[in-house]
C-alpha positions in Angstrom: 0.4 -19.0 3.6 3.1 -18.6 6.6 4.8 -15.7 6.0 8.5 -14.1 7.6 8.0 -11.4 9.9 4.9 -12.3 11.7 1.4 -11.0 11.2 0.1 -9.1 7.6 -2.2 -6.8 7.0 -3.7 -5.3 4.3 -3.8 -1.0 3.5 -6.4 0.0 0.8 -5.0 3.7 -0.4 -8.3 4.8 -3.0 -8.9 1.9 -4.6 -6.0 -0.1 -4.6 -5.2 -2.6 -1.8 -1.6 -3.3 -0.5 -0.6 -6.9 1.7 2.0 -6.1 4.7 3.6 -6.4 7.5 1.5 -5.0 10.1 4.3 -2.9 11.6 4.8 -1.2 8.0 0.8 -0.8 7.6 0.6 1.3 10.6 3.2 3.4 9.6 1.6 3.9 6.4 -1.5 4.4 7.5 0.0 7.1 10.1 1.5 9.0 6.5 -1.6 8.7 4.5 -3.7 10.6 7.2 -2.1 13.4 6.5 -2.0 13.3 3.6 -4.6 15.3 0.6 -4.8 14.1 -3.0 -4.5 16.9 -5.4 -3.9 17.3 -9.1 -1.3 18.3 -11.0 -1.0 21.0 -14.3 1.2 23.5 -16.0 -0.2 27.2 -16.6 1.2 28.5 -18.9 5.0 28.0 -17.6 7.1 25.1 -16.9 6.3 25.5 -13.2 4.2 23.0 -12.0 1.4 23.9 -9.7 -0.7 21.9 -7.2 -4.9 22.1 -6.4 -5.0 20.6 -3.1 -8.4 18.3 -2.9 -10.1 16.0 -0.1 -8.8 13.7 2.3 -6.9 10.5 1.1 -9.4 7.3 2.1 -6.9 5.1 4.0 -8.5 2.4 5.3 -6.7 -0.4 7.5 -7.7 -4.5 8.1 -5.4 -7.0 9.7 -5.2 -10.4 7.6 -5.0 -13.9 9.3 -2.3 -16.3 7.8 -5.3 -18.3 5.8 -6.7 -15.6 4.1 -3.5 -15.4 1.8 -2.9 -17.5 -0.9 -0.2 -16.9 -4.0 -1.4 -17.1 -7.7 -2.0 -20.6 -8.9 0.9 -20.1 -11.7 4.0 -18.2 -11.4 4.8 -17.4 -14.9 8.4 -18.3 -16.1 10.9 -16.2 -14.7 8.8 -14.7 -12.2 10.4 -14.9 -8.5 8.1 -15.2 -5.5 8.1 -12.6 -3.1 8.0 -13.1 0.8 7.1 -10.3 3.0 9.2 -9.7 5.8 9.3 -6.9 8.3 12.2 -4.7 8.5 14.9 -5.6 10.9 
């Protein structure tokens, strides 16, 4: 798949896996490691409070142009999106 923008890549935050510009990646990536995951609750007021935890896993891979391919069907409706690097 030739994409607009030049060269992709793809960011994996956790579990989850995100296709890019490589330029927007890095920037990402540069966020996320300073970033901490930490969870959320309410004690007892409508305050919310925050437990810090560990390091966010970031993890980083440039993609070539052949290892991206779109879905086989695009269901009705459904416009395809082409990534493109901010100008």
């Amino acid at each position: 798949m030739k994409t607009k923008g030049g060269p992709l890549c793809a960011v994996t935050i956790g579990f989850q896996t995100f296709l890019m510009p490589v330029a927007s990646g890095m920037k990402l990536v540069q966020i996320f490691t300073q970033a901490v995951d930490c969870d959320e609750s309410y004690d007892g007021s409508y305050e919310r409070k925050y437990t810090a935890g560990k390091q966010v896993a970031v993890h980083f891979t440039t993609v070539r142009d052949d290892q991206v391919r779109l879905p086989d069907a695009q269901p009705k409706g459904q416009k395809v999106v082409l990534l493109e690097a901010p100008k």
